[in-house]
BAGU-607263 format. One record per residue (C-alpha): z, x, y; residue in one letter. Coordinates in steps of 0.001 Angstrom, whole numbers, padded with zeros to 6 digits, always signed. Last residue first. Layout:
! BAGU-607263
ZXYA...
END
This chain:
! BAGU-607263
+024590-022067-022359X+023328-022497-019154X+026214-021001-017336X+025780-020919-013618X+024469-018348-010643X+026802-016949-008053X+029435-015289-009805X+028028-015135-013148X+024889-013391-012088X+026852-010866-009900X+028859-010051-012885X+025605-009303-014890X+024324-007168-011782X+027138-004892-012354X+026759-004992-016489X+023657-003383-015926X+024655-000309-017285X+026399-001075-020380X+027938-004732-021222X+027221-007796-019701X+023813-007864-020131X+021523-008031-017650X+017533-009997-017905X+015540-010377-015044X+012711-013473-015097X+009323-014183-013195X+007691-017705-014823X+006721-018516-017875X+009041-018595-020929X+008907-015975-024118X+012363-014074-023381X+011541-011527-026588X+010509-008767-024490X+013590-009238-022125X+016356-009937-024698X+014746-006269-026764X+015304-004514-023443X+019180-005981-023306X+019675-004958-026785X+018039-001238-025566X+020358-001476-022835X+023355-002342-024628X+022742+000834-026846X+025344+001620-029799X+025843-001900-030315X+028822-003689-031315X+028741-007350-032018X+027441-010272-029813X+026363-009404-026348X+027178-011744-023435X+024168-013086-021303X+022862-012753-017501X+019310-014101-016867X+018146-013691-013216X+015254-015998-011929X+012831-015442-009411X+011137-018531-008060X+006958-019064-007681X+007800-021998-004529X+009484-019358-002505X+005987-017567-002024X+007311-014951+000329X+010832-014211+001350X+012910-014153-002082X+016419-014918-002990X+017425-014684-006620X+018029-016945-008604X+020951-017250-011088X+021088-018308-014737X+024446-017912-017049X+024336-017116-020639X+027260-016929-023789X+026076-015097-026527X+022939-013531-027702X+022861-011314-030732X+021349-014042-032700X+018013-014574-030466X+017259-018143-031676X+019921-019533-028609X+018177-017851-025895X+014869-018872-026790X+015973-022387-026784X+017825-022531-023317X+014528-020891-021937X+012502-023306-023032X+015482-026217-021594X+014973-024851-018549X+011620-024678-018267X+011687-028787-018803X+014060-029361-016253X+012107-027390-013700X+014884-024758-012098X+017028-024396-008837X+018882-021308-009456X+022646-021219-007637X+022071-018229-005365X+021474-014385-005996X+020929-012387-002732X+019238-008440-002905X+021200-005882-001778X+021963-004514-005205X+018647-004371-006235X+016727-006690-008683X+012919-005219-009273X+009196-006371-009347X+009434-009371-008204X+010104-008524-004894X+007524-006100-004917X+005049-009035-005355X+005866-010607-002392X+005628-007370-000268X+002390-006795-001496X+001280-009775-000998X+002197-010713+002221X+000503-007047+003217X-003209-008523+001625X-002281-011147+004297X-001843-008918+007014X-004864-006846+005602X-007157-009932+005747X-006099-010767+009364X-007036-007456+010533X-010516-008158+008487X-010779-011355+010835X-009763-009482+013984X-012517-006981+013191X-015070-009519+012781X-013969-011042+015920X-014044-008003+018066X-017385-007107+016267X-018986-010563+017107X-022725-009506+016877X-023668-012502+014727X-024249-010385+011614X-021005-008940+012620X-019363-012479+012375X-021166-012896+008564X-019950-010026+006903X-016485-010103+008156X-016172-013598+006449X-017766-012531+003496X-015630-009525+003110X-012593-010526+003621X-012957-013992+000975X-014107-011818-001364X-010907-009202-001112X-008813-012577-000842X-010072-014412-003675X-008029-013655-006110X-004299-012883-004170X-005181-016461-002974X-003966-017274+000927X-007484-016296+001437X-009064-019550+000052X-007768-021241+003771X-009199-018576+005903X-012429-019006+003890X-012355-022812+004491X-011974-022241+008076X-014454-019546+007913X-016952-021696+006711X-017203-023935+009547X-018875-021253+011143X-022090-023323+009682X-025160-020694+009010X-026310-021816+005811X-024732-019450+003763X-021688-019764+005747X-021603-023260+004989X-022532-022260+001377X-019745-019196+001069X-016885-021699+002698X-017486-024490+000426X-017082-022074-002543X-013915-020335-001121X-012320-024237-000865X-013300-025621-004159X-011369-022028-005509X-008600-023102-002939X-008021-026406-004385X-004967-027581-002083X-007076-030623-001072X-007414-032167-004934X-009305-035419-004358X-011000-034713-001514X-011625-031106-002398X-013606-032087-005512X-015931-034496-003295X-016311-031479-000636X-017289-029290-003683X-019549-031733-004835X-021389-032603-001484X-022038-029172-000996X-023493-028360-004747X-026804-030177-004138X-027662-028213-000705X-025760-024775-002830X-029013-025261-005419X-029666-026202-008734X-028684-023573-011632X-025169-022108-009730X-024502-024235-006930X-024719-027160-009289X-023114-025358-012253X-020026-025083-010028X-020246-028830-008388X-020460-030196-012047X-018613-028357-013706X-015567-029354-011002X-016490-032967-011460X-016179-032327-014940X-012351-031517-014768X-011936-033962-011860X-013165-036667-014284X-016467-038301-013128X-017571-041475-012379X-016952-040875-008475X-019399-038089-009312X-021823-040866-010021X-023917-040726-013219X-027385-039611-014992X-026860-036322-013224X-023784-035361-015349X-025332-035759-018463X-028137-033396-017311X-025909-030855-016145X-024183-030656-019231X-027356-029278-020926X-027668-026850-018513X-024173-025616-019009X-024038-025565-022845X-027878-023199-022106X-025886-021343-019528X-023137-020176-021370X-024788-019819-024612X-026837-017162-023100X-024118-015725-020913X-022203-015455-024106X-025240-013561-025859X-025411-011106-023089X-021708-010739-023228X-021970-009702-027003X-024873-007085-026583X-023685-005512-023698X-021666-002345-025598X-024768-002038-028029X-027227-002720-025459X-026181+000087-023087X-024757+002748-025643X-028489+002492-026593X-030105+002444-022813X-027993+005512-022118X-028807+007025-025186X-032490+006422-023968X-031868+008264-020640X-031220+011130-022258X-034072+011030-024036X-035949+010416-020871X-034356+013727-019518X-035373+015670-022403X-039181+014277-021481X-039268+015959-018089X-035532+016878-016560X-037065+018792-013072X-040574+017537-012491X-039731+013936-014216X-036392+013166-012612X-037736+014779-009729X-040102+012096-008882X-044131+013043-008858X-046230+011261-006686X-043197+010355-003793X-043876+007126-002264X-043837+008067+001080X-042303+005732+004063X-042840+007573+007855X-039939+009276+008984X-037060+007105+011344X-037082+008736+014676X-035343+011905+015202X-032989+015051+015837X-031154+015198+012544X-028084+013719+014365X-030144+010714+015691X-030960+010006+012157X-027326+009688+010901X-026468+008179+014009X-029354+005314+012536X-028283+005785+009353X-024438+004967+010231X-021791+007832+009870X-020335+008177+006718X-016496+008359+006770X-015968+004690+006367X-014218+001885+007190X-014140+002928+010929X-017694+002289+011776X-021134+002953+012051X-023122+000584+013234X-025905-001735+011553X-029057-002145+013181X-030799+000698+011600X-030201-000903+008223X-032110-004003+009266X-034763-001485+010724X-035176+000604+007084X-035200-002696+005071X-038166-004146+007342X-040126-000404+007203X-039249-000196+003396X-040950-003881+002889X-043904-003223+004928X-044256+000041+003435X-044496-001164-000575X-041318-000329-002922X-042825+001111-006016X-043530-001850-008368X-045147+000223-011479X-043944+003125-011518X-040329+001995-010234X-040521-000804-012524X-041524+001382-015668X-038476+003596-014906X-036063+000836-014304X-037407-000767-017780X-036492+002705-019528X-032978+001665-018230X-032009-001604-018666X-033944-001189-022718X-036333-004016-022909X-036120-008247-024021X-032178-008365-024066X-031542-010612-026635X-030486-014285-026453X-033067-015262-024222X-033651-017719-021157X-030497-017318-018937X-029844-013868-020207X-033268-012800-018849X-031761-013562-015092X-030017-010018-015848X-033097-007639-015526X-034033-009927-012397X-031127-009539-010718X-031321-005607-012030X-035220-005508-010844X-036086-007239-007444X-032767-007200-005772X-030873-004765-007125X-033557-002051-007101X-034580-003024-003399X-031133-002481-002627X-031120+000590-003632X-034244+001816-002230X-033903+001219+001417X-030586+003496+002011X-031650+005922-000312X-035328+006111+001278X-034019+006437+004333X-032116+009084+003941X-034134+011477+001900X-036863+010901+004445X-034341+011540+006978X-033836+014999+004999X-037251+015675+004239X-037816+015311+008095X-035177+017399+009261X-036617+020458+006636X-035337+022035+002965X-032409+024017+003458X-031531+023429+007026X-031885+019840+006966X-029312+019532+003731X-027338+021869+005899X-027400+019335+009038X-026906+016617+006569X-023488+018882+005387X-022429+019370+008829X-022861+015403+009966X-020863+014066+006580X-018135+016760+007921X-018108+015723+011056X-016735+012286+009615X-014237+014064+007518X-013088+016117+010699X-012645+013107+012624X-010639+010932+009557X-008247+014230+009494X-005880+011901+011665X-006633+008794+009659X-006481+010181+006263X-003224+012490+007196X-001965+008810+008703X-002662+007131+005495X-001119+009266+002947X+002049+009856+004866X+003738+006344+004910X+002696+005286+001295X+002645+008713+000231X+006585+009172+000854X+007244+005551-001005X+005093+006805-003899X+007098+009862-004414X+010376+007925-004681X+008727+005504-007114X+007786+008645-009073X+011074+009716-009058X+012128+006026-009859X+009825+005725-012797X+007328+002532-012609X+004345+004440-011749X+001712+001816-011089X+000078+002414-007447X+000975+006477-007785X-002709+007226-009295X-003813+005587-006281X-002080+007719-004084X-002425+010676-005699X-006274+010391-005882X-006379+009465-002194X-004174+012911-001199X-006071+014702-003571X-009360+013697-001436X-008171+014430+001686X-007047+017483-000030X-010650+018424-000727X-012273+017514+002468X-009290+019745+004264X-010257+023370+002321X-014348+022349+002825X-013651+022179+006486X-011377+025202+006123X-014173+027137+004343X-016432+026878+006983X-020324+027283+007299X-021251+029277+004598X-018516+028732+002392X-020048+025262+001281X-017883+022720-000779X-019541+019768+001725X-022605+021309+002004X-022999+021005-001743X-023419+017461-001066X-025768+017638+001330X-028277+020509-000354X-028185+017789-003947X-029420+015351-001393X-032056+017784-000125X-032736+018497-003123X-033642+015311-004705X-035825+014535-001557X-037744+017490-002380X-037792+017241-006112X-039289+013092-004998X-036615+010539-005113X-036546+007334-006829X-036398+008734-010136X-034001+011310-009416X-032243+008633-008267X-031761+006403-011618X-030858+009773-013241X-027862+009663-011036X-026425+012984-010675X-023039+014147-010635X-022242+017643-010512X-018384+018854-011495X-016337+021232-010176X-013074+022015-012475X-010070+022451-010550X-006819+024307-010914X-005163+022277-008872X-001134+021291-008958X-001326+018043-008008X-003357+017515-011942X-003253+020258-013681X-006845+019646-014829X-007694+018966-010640X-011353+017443-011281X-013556+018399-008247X-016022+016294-007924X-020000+016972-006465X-021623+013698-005919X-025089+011739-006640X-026432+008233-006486X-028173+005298-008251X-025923+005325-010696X-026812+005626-014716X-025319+009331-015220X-026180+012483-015702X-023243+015184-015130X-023597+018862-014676X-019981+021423-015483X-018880+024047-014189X-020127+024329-010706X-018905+027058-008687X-018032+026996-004887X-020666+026919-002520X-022343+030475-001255X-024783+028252+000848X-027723+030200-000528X-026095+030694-003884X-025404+027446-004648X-028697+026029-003628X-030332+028829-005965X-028136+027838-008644X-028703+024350-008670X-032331+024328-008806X-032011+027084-011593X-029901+024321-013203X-032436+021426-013114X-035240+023490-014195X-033599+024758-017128X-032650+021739-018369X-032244+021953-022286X-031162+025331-022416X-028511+024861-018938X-026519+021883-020893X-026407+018408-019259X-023637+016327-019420X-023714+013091-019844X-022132+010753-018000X-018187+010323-016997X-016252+011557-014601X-013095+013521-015340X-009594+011425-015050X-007028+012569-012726X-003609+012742-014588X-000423+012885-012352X+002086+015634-013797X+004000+015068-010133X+006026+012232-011437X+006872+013579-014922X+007788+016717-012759X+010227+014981-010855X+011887+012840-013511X+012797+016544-015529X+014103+018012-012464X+016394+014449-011864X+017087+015116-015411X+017985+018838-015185X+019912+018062-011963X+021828+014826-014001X+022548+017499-016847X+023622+019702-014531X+026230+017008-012864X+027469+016198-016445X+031238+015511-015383X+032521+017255-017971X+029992+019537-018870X+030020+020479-014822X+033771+020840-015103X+034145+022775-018491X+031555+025419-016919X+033384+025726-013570X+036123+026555-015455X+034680+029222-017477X+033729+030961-014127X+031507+033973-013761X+028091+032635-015218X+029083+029119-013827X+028568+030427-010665X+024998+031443-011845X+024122+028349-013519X+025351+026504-010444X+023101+028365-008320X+019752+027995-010705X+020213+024427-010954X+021023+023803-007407X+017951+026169-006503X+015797+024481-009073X+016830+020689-007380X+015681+022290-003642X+012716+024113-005665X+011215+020345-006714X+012091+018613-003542X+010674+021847-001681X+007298+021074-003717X+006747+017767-002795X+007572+017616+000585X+005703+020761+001234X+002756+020050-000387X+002504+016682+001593X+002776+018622+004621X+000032+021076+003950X-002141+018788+005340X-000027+017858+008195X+000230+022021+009125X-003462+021971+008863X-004717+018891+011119X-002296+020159+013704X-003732+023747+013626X-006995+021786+013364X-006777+019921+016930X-004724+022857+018786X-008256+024513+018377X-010520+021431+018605X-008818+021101+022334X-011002+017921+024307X-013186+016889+021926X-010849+017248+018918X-008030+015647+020740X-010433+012566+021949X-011417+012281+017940X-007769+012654+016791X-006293+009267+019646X-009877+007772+018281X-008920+008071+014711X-005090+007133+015313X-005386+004009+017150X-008580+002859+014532X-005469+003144+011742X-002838+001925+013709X-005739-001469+014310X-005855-001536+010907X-002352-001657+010028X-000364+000934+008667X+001787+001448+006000X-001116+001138+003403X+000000+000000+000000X
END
């Protein structure tokens, strides 16, 4: 979670971009000493509890007494632990992309490419050359230790690109990203790009650690992570600039921009006139009628986007702005910074998946296709029957009113509508749906999409309402944002995504409150459906080592109406663990709903007490 708010965020960028502009010196000494901030932290915690460790060892080296006393009262062992919790925290595991990779015998083309671009911009080594099925391309660094480094660079190429792009084009995208690792032009640049990156990796891996030292870890990222990304947010952004203006320098400006535009105009040209396409054959068929990928090749051969087309997709992208959301600059700044107009559209005669991979590369590629069909093969017979159940439905349905109609298949009805007809013959559905059930936020999103669709603002009113579900929030953001800066309205666009993250915040917050009972939290008398309470009352009683039980619920800020319910019970017999009894109470507590469990005996028995105090016996 983000401890800062959009607008903090924007704040910050433009409060580093006016301090780069007007002292870039004082600018990156401050940049540096916050990067190597979040070492700091991290690594004086870990030699602060080695130091107590290796202190009291010593003094215990010349005292027998101090010996007996930390054995007695177990303070090393809760410094080893607290050591031991640490670590586990830090030990963070970053995943390796995934593809193929490519060995230097079979591609020897490929990799003397890649050698001579490494050595002219003296970029750090690359170990290891991935093919995959994206249409793009990106140098990783994989940290195998995890926080602690020791990286492993690795090459990522999208095989669908190479076929898009001719060698030159291909190289001077491989020429950008390189740039970014580059020691020719400066090391600290490429030194900040890659913690900027750890930093993101941490936090993310962080977003599910449950242990309290990685809890504790989390907690410091969530307030430092962001503002090192927004303050170095300048530098990253010069950065994108730096490495086109190496990918320029390497091959030419206009092979660059050329490079440019045909990535930004190709890609969705793919999606929308082969992989929409590609899919739509589930509809009809049961099998996939060609391999995904030896079809993308034939289209691209065959169906190479034409100039008026490029020229329309190149000026809708050259209307769009560059922002704070990303690093990358716009196209059109992107352009400007390679010192010109928009290049004129080539379709290259040879692409470099053919002058540089040849037939070993199509082999490739048909693994790709294989692992393809055999891991799509069931959900492209679902979709089949899917659509052909839905279909027929449809019919049914049209053959009576929708005030004929249960709300279940009134529901089909407006969904398959918008989905086989058309979103004029849905509209009337989804506002019949909504009249009948008015809290239906799904009926709500869908309304909002078509009115937007169609150019009503109305939508937004039934976006803002969908938004207030965790589900459809990220959609529900993007659509609305989507549409206002179509319309020019940046302030408004910006206020809508504000809004977004504000509500994204709400729940956050409401789910870490069910995610833990602390001792400042308030228990109260639980208010609880008759029926769930009598579930629960069952359960209880077929667990035999379960005694007496009291109920309390806990106070919570957000979402009141999803309660939080604390289940306190008395242990029968002797056990040599409470806490795995109470663990075994939990996982066998089979009832909906958010539920604690304490027993009265072993470490929770604090919170039990609480329980019994302010919540009441249920059996």
């Amino acid at each position: 979670m983000s401890s800062i708010s959009e607008e903090e965020f924007i704040h910050l960028v433009r409060k580093a971009e006016q301090e780069t502009a007007t002292n870039p010196r004082r600018y990156l000494i401050k940049l540096a000493l916050f990067a190597v901030l979040g070492y700091v932290v991290i690594f004086g915690a870990l030699l602060t509890l080695l130091g107590l460790v290796g202190g009291l060892l010593a003094a215990a080296f010349f005292s027998t007494a101090l010996i007996l006393f930390l054995l007695k009262k177990k303070l090393i062992f809760v410094l080893l632990l607290g050591i031991w919790v640490l670590l586990r925290a830090l030990w963070v595991r970053f995943e390796p992309p995934e593809g193929y990779e490519l060995e230097r015998k079979e591609f020897p083309r490929l990799f003397d490419e890649i050698d001579q671009l490494s050595t002219r911009l003296k970029a750090l080594k690359i170990h290891r050359v991935i093919l995959d099925r994206q249409l793009n391309a990106a140098v990783v660094q994989h940290p195998r230790l995890g926080i602690f480094g020791w990286h492993r660079n690795y090459l990522v190429i999208g095989y669908p690109l190479m076929l898009t792009l001719s060698p030159e084009e291909m190289r001077s995208v491989l020429a950008h990203e390189f740039g970014h690792l580059s020691g020719n032009h400066s090391r600290f640049h490429g030194w900040i790009y890659r913690v900027r990156l750890t930093w993101m990796q941490v936090m993310s891996a962080y977003e599910g650690a449950e242990s309290w030292g990685a809890s504790l870890l989390r907690k410091f990222f969530d307030w430092y992570s962001p503002k090192f990304e927004a303050y170095s947010f300048a530098l990253a952004r010069s950065n994108e600039y730096e490495a086109d203006g190496i990918s320029a320098e390497l091959t030419s400006p206009e092979t660059a921009a050329r490079a440019l535009v045909n990535v930004y105009a190709t890609a969705p040209y793919i999606d929308d006139h082969y992989w929409q396409s590609y899919f739509k054959h589930a509809d009809e068929v049961a099998e996939p009628p060609f391999a995904p990928f030896a079809g993308l090749a034939s289209f691209l051969d065959q169906r190479p986007l034409s100039r008026e087309e490029m020229k329309e997709r190149i000026a809708a992208e050259l209307k769009v702005e560059t922002h704070y959301t990303n690093t990358h600059p716009s196209l059109q700044d992107r352009l400007r910074n390679l010192g010109g107009v928009p290049p004129g559209v080539t379709t290259p005669e040879v692409n470099a998946a053919d002058a540089w991979l040849g037939e070993a590369g199509r082999k490739v590629m048909a693994d790709f296709d294989q692992q393809w069909l055999v891991h799509n093969s069931d959900a492209w017979r679902e979709r089949f029957a899917y659509v052909t159940n839905a279909r027929e439905q449809l019919e049914k349905f049209e053959s009576r009113s929708p005030s004929e109609l249960s709300d279940y298949d009134l529901w089909d009805y407006a969904c398959w509508s918008r989905e086989f007809v058309s979103d004029e013959k849905a509209l009337p559905l989804f506002r019949a749906y909504l009249e009948r059930k008015p809290d239906a936020l799904g009926a709500a999103y869908y309304l909002g999409c078509i009115l937007l669709e169609q150019g009503d603002e109305a939508g937004l009113a039934s976006l803002a309402r969908a938004r207030t579900s965790p589900n459809l929030l990220g959609d529900c953001a993007r659509l609305g944002y989507q549409f206002l800066i179509d319309q020019g309205r940046q302030a408004d666009a910006d206020a809508w995504w504000q809004a977004a993250l504000d509500q994204q915040a709400i729940f956050i917050a409401a789910d870490q409150e069910r995610q833990a009972i602390g001792r400042e939290d308030t228990l109260v008398q639980p208010e609880i459906a008759t029926e769930l309470l009598e579930q629960l009352v069952a359960n209880l009683k077929r667990q035999s080592n379960v005694g007496k039980v009291w109920l309390a619920q806990k106070h919570v800020n957000h979402f009141p109406d999803d309660p939080v319910y604390v289940v306190a019970f008395k242990a029968k017999g002797l056990f040599s663990s409470y806490e795995k009894l109470q663990a075994r109470v939990a996982k066998q507590l089979d009832v909906d709903g958010h539920f604690f469990v304490a027993c009265r005996s072993g470490e929770s028995k604090s919170l039990a007490k609480k329980v019994i105090k302010k919540g009441k016996r249920i059996c």
